[in-house]
CHARMM internal coordinates of N, CA and C (Angstrom, degrees):
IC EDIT
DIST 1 N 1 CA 1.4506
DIST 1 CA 1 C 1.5296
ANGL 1 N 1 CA 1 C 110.41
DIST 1 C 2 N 1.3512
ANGL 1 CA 1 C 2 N 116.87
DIHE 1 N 1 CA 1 C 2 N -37.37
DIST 2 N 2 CA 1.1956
ANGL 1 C 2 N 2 CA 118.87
DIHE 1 CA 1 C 2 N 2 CA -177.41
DIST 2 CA 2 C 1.9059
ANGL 2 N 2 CA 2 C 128.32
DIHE 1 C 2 N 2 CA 2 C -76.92
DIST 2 C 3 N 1.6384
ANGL 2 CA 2 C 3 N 80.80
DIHE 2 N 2 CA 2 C 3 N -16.92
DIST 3 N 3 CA 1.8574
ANGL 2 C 3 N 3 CA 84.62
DIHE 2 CA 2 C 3 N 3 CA 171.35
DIST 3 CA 3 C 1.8255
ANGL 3 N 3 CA 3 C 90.81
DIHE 2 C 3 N 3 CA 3 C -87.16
DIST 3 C 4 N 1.2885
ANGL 3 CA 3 C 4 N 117.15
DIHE 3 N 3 CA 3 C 4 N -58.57
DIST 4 N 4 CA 1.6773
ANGL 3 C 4 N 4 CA 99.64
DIHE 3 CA 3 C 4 N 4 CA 167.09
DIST 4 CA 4 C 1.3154
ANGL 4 N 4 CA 4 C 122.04
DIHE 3 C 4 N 4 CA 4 C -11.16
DIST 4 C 5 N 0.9921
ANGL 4 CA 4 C 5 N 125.90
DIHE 4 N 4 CA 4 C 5 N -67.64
DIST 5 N 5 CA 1.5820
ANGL 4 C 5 N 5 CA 138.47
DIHE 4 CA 4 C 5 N 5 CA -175.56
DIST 5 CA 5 C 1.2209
ANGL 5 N 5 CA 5 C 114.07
DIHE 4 C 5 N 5 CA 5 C -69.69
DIST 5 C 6 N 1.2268
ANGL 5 CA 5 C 6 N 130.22
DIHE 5 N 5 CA 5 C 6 N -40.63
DIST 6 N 6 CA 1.8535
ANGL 5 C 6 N 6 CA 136.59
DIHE 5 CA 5 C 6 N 6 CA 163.10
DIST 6 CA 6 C 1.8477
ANGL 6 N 6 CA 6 C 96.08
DIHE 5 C 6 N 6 CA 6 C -65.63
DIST 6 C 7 N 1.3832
ANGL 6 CA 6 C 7 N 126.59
DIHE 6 N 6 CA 6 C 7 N -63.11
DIST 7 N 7 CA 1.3040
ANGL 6 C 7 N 7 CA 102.09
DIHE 6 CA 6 C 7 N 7 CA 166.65
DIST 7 CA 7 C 1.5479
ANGL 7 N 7 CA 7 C 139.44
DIHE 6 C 7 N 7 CA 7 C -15.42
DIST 7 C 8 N 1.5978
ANGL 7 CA 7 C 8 N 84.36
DIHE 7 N 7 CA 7 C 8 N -78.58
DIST 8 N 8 CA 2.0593
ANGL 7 C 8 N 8 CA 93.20
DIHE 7 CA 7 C 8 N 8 CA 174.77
DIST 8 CA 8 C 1.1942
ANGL 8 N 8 CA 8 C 117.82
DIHE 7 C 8 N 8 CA 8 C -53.20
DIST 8 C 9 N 1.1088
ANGL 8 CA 8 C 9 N 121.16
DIHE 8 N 8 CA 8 C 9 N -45.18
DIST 9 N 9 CA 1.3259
ANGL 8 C 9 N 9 CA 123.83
DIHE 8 CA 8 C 9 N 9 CA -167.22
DIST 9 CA 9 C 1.9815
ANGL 9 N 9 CA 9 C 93.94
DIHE 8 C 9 N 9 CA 9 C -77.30
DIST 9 C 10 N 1.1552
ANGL 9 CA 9 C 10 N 121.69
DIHE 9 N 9 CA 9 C 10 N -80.17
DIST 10 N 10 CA 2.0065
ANGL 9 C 10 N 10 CA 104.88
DIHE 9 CA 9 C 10 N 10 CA 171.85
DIST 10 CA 10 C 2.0346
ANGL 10 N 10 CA 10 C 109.47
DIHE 9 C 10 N 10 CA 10 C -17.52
DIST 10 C 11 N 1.1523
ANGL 10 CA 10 C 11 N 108.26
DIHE 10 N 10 CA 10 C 11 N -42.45
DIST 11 N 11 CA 1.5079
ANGL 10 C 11 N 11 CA 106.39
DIHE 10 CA 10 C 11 N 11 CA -170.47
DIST 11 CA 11 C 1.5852
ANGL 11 N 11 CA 11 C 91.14
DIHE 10 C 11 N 11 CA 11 C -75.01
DIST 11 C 12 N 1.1360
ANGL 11 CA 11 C 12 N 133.37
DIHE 11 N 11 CA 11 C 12 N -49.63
DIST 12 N 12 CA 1.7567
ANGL 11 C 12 N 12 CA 125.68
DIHE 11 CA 11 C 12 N 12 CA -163.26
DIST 12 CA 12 C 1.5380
ANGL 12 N 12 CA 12 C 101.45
DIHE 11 C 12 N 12 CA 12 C -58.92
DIST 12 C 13 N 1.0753
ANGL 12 CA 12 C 13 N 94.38
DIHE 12 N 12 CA 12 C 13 N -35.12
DIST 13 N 13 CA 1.5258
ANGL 12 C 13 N 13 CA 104.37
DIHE 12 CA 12 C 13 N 13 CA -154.64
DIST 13 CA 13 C 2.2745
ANGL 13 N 13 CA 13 C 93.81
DIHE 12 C 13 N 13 CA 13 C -67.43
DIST 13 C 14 N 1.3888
ANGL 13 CA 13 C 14 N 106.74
DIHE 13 N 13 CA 13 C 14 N -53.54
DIST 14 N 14 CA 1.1478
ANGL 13 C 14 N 14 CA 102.09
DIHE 13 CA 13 C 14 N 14 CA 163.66
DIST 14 CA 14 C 1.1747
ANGL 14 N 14 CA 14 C 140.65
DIHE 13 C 14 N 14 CA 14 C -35.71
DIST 14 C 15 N 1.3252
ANGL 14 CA 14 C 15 N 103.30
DIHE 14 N 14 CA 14 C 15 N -60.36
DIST 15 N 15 CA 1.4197
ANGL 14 C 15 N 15 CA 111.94
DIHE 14 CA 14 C 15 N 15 CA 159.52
DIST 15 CA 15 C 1.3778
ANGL 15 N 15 CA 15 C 144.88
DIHE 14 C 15 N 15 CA 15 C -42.24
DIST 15 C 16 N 1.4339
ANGL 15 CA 15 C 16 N 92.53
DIHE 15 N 15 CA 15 C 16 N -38.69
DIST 16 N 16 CA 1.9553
ANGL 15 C 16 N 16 CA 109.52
DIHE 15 CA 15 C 16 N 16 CA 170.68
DIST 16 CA 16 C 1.8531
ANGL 16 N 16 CA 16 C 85.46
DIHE 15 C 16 N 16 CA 16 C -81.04
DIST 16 C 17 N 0.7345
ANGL 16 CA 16 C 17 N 125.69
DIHE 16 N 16 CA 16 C 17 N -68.00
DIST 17 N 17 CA 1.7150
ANGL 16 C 17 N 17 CA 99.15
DIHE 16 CA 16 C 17 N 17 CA -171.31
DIST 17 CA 17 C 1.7025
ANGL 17 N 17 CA 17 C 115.13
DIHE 16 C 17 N 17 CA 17 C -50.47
DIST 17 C 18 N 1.1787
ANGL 17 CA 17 C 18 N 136.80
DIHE 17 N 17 CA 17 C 18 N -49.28
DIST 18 N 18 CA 1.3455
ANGL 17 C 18 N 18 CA 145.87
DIHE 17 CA 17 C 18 N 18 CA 157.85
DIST 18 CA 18 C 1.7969
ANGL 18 N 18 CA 18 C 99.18
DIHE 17 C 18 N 18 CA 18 C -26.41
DIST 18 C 19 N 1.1842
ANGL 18 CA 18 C 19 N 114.49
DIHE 18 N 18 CA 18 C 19 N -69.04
DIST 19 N 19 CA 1.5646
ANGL 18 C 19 N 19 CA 120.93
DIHE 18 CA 18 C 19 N 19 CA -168.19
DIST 19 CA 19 C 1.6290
ANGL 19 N 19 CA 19 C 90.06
DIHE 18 C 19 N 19 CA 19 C -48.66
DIST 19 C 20 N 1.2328
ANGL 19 CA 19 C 20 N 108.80
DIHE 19 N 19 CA 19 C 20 N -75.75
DIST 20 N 20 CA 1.8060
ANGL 19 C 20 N 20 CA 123.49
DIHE 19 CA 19 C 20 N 20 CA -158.93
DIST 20 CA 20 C 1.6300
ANGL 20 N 20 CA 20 C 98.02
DIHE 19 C 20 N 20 CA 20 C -32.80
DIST 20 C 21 N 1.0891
ANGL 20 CA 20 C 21 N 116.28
DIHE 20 N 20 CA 20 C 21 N -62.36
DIST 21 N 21 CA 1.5705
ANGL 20 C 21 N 21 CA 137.24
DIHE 20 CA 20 C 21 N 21 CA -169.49
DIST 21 CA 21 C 1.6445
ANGL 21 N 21 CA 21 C 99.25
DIHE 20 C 21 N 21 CA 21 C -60.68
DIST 21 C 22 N 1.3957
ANGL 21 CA 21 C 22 N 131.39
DIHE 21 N 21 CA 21 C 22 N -44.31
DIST 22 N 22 CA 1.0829
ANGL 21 C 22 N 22 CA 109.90
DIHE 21 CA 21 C 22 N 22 CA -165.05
DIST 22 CA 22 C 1.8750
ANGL 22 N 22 CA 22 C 95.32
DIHE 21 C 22 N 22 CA 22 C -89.12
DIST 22 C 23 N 1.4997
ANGL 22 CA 22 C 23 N 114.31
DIHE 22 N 22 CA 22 C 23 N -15.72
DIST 23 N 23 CA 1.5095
ANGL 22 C 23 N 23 CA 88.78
DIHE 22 CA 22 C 23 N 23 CA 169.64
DIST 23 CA 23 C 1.6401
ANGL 23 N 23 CA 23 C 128.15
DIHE 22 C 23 N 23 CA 23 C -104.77
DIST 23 C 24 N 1.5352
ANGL 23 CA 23 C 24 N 104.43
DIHE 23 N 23 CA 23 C 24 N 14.89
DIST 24 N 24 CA 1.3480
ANGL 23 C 24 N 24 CA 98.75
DIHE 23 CA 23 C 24 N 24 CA 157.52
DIST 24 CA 24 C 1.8036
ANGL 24 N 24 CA 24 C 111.75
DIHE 23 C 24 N 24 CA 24 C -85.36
DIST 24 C 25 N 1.4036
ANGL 24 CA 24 C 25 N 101.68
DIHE 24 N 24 CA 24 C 25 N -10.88
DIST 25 N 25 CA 1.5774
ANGL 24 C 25 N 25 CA 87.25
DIHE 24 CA 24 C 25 N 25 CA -176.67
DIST 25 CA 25 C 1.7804
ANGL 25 N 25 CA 25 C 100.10
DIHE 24 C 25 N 25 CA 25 C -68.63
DIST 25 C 26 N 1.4149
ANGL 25 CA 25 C 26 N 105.70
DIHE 25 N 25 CA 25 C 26 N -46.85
DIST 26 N 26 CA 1.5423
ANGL 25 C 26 N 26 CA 106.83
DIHE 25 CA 25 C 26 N 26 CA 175.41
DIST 26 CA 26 C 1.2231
ANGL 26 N 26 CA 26 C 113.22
DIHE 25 C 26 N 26 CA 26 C -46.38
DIST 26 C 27 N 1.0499
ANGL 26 CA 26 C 27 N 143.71
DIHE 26 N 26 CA 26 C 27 N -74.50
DIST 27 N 27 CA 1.5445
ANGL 26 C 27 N 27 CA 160.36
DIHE 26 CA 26 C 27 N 27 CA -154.89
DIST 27 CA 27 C 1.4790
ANGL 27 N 27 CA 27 C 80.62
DIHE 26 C 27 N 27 CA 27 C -60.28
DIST 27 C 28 N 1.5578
ANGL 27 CA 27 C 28 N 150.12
DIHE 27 N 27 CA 27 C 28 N -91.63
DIST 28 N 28 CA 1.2125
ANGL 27 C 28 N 28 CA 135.73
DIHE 27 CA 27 C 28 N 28 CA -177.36
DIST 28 CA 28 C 1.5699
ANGL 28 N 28 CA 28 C 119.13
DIHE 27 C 28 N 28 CA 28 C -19.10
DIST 28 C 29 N 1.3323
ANGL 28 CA 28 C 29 N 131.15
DIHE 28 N 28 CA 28 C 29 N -65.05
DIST 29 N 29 CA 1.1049
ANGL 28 C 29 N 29 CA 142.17
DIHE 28 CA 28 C 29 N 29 CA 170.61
DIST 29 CA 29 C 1.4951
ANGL 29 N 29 CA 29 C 125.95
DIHE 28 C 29 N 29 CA 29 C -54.40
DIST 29 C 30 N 1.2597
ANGL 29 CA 29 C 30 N 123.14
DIHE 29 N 29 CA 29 C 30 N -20.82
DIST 30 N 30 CA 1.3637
ANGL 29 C 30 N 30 CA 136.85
DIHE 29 CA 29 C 30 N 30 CA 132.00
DIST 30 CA 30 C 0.9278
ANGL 30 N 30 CA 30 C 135.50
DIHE 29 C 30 N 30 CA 30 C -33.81
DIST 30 C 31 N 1.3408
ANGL 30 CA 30 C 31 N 124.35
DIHE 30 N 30 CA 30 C 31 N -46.85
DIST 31 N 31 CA 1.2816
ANGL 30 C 31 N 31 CA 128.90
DIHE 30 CA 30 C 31 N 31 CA -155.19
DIST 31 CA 31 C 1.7051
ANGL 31 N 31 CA 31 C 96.29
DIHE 30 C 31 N 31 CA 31 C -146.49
DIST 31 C 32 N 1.5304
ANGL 31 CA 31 C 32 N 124.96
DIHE 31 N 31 CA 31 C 32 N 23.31
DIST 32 N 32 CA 1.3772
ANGL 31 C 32 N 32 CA 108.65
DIHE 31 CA 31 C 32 N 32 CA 145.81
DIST 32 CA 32 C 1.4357
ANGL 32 N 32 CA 32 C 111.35
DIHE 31 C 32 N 32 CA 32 C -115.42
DIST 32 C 33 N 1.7003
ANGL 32 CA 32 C 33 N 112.65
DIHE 32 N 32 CA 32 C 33 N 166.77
DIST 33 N 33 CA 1.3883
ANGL 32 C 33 N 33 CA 136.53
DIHE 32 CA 32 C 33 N 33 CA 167.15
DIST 33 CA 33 C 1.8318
ANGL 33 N 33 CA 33 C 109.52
DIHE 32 C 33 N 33 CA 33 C -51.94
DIST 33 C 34 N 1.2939
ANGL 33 CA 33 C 34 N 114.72
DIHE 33 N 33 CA 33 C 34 N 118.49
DIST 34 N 34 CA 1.4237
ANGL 33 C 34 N 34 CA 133.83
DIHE 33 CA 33 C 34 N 34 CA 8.46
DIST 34 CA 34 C 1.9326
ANGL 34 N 34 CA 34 C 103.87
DIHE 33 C 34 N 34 CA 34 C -114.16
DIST 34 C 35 N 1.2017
ANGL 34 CA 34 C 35 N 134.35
DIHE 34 N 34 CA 34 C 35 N 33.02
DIST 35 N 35 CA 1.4887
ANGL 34 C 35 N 35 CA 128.33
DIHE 34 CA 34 C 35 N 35 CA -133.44
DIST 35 CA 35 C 1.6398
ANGL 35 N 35 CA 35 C 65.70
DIHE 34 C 35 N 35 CA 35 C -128.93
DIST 35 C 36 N 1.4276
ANGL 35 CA 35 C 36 N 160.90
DIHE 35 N 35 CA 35 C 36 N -0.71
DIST 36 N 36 CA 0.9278
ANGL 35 C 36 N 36 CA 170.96
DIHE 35 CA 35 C 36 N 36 CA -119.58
DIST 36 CA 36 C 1.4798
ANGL 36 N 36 CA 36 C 109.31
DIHE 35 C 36 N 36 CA 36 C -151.50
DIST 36 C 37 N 1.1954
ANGL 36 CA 36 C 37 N 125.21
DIHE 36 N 36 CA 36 C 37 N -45.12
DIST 37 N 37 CA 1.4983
ANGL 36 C 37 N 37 CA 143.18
DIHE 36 CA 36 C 37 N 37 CA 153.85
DIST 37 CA 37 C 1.6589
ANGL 37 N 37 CA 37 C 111.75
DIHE 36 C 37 N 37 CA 37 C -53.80
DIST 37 C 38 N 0.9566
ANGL 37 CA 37 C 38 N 110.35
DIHE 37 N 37 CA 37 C 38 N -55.62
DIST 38 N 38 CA 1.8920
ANGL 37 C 38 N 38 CA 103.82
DIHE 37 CA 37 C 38 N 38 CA 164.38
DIST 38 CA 38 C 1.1310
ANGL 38 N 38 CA 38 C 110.80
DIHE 37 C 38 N 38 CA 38 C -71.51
DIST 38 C 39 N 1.3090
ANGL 38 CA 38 C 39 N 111.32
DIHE 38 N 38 CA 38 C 39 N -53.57
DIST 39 N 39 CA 1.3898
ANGL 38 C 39 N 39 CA 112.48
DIHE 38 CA 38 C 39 N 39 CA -176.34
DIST 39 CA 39 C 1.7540
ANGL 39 N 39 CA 39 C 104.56
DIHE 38 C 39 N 39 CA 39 C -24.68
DIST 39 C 40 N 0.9197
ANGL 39 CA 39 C 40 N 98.32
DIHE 39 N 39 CA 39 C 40 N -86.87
DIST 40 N 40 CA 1.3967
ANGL 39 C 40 N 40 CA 111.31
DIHE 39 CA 39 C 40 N 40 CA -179.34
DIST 40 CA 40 C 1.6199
ANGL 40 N 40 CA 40 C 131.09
DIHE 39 C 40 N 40 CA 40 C -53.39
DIST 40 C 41 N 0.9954
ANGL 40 CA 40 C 41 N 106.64
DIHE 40 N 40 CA 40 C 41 N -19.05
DIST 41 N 41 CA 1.4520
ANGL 40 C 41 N 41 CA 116.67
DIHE 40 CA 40 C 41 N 41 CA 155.20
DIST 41 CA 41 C 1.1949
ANGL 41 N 41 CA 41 C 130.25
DIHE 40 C 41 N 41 CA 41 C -70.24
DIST 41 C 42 N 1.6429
ANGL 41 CA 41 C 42 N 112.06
DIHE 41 N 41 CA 41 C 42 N -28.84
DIST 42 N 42 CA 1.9347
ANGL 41 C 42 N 42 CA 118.32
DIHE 41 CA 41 C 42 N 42 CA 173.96
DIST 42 CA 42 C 1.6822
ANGL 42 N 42 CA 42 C 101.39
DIHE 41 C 42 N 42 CA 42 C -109.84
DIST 42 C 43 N 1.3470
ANGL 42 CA 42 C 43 N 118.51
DIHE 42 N 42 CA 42 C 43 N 23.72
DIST 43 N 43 CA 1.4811
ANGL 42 C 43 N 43 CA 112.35
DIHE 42 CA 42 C 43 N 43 CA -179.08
DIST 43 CA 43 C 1.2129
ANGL 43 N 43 CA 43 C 137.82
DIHE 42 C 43 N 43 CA 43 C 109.36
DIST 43 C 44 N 1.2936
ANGL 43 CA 43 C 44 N 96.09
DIHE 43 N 43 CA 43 C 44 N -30.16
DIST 44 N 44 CA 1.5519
ANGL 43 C 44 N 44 CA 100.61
DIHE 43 CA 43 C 44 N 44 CA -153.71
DIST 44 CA 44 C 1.5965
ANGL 44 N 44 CA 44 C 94.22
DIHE 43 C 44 N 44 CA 44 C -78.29
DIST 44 C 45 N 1.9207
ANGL 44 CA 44 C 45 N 102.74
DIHE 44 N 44 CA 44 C 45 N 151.43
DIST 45 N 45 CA 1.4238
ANGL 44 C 45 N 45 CA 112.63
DIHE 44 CA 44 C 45 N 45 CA -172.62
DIST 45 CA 45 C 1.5880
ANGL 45 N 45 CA 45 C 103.46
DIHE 44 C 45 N 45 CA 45 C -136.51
DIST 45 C 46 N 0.7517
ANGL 45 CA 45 C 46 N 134.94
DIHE 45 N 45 CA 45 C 46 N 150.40
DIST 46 N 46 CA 1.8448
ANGL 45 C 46 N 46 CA 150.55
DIHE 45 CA 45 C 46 N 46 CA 143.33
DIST 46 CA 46 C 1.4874
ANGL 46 N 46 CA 46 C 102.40
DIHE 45 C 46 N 46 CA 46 C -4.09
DIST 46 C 47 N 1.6551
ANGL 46 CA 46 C 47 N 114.11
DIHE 46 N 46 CA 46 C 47 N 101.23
DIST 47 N 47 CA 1.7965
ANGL 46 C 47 N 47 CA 101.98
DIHE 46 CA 46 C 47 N 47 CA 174.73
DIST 47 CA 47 C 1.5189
ANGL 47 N 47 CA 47 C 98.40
DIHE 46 C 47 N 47 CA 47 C -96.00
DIST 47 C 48 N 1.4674
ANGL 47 CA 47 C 48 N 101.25
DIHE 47 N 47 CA 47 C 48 N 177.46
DIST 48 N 48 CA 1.3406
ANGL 47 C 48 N 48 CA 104.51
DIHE 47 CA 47 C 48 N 48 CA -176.70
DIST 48 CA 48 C 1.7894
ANGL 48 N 48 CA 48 C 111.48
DIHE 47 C 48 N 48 CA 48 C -108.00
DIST 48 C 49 N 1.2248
ANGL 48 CA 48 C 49 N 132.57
DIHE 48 N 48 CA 48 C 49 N 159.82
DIST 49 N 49 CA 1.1435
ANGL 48 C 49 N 49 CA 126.15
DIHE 48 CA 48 C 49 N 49 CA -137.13
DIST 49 CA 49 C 1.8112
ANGL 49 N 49 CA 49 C 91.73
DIHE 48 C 49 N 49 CA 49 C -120.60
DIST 49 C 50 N 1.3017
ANGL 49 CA 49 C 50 N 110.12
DIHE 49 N 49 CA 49 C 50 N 148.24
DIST 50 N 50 CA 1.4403
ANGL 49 C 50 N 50 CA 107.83
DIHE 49 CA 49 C 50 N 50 CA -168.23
DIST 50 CA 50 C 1.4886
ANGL 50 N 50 CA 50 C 121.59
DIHE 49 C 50 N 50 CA 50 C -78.78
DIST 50 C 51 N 1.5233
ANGL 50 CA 50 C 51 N 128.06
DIHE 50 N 50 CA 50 C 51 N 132.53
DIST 51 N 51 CA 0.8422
ANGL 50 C 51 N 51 CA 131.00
DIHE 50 CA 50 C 51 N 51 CA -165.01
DIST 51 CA 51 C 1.5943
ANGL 51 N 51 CA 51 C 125.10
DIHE 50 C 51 N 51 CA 51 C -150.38
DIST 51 C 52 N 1.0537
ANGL 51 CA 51 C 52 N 116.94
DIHE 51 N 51 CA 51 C 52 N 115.56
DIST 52 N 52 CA 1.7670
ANGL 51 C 52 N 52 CA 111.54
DIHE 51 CA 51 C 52 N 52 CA -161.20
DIST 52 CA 52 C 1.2893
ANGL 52 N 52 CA 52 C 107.73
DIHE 51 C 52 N 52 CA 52 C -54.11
DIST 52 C 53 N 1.8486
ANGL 52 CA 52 C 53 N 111.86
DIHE 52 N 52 CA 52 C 53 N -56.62
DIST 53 N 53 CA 1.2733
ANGL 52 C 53 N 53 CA 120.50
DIHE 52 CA 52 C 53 N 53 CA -178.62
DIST 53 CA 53 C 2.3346
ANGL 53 N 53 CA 53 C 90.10
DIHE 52 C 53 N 53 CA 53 C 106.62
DIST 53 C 54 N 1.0699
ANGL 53 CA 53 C 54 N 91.20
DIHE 53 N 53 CA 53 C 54 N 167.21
DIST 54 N 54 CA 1.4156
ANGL 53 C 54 N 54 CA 99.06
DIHE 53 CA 53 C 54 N 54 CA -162.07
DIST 54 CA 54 C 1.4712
ANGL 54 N 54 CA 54 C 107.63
DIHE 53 C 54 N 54 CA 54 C -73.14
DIST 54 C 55 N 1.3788
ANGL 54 CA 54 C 55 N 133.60
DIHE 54 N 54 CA 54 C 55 N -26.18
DIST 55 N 55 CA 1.4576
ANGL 54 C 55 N 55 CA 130.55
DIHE 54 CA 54 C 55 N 55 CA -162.84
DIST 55 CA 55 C 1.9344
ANGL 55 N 55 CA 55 C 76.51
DIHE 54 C 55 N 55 CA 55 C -83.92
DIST 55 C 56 N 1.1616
ANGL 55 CA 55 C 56 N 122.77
DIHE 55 N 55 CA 55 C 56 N -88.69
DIST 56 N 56 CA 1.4300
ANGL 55 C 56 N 56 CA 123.75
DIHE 55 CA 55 C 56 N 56 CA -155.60
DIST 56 CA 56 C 1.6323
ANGL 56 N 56 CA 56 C 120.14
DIHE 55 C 56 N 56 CA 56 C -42.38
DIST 56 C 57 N 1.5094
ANGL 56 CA 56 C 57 N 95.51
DIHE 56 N 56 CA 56 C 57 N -27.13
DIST 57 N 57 CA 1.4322
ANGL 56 C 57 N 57 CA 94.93
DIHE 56 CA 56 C 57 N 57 CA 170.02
DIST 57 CA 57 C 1.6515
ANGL 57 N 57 CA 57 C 125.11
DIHE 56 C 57 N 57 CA 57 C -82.83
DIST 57 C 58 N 1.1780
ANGL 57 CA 57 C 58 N 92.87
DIHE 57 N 57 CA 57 C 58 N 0.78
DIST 58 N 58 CA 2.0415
ANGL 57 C 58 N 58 CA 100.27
DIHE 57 CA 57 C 58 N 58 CA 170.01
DIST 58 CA 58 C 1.1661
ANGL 58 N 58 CA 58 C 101.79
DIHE 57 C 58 N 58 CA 58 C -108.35
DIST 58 C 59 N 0.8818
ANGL 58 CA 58 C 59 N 128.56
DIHE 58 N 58 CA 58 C 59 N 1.49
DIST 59 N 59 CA 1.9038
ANGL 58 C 59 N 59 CA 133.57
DIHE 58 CA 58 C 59 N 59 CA 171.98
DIST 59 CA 59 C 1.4512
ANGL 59 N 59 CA 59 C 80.59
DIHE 58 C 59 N 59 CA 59 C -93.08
DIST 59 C 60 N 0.9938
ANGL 59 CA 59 C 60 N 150.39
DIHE 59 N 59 CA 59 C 60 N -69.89
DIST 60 N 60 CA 1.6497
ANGL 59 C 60 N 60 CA 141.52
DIHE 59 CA 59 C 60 N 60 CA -144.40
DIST 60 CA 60 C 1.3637
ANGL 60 N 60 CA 60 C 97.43
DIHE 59 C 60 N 60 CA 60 C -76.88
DIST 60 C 61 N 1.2947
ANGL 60 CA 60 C 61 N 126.50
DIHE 60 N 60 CA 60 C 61 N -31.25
DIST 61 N 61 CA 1.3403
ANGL 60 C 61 N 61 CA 119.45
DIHE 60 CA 60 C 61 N 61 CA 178.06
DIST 61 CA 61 C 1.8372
ANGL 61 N 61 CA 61 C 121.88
DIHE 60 C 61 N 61 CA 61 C -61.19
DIST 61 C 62 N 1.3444
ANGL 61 CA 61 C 62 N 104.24
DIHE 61 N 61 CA 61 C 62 N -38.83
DIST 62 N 62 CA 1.2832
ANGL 61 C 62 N 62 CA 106.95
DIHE 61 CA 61 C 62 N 62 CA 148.77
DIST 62 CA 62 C 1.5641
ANGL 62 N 62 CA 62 C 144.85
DIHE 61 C 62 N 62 CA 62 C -25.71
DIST 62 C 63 N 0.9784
ANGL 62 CA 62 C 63 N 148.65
DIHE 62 N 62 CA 62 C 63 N 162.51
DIST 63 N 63 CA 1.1912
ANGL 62 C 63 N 63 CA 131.56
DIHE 62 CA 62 C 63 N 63 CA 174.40
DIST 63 CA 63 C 1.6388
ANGL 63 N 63 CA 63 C 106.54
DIHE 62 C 63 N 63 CA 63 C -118.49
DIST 63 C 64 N 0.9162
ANGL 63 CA 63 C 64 N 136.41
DIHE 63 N 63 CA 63 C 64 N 148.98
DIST 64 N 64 CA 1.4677
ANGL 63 C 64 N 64 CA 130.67
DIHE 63 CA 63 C 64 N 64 CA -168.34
DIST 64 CA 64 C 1.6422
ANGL 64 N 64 CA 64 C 129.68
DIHE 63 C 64 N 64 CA 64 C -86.22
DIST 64 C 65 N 1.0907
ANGL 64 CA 64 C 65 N 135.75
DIHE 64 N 64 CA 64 C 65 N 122.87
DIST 65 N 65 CA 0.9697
ANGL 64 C 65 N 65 CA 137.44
DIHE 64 CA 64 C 65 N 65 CA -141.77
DIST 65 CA 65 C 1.8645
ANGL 65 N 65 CA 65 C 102.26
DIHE 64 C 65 N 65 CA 65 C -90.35
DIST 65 C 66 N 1.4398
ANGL 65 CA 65 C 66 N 107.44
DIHE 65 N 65 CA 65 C 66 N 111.21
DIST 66 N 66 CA 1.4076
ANGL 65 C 66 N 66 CA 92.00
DIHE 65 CA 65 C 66 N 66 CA 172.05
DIST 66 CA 66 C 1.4918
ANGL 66 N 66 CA 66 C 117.34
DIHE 65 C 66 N 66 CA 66 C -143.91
DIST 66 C 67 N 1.0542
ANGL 66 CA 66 C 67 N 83.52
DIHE 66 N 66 CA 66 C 67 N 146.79
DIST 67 N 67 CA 2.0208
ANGL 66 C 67 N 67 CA 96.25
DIHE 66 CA 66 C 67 N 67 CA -162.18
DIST 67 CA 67 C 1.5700
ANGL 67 N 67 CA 67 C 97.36
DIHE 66 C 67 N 67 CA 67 C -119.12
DIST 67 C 68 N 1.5802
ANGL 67 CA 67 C 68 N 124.85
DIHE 67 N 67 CA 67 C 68 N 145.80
DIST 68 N 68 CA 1.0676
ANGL 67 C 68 N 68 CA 144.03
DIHE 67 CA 67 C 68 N 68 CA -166.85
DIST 68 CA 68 C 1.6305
ANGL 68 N 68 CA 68 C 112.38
DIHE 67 C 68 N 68 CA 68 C -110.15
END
COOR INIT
IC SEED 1 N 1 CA 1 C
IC BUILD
């Protein structure tokens, strides 16, 4: 159960890097010459990039408590 749980959590953890990376490629492409000119003509704006913030990320540092 416990490599289960080191699993998911290695996969989340991927994922938030996967996410970050695929929206700085956006956010670049947004906001350069000339992909920046449409950009902005069909909407699209600057997203913001994922981030726990310091309380949730010392909770993750933890290991999770599980009882059967």
């Amino acid at each position: 159960m416990q490599e289960e749980v080191s699993d998911v959590e290695n996969k989340l953890a991927a994922v938030r890097r996967y996410f970050n990376s695929a929206t700085k490629e956006y956010n670049n492409a947004v906001q350069t010459f000339p992909s920046n000119l449409i950009a902005g003509m069909c909407g699209f704006r600057k997203e913001i990039m994922f981030d726990l913030g310091q309380n949730e990320r010392a909770n993750l540092e933890q290991a999770p408590k599980i009882s059967f």
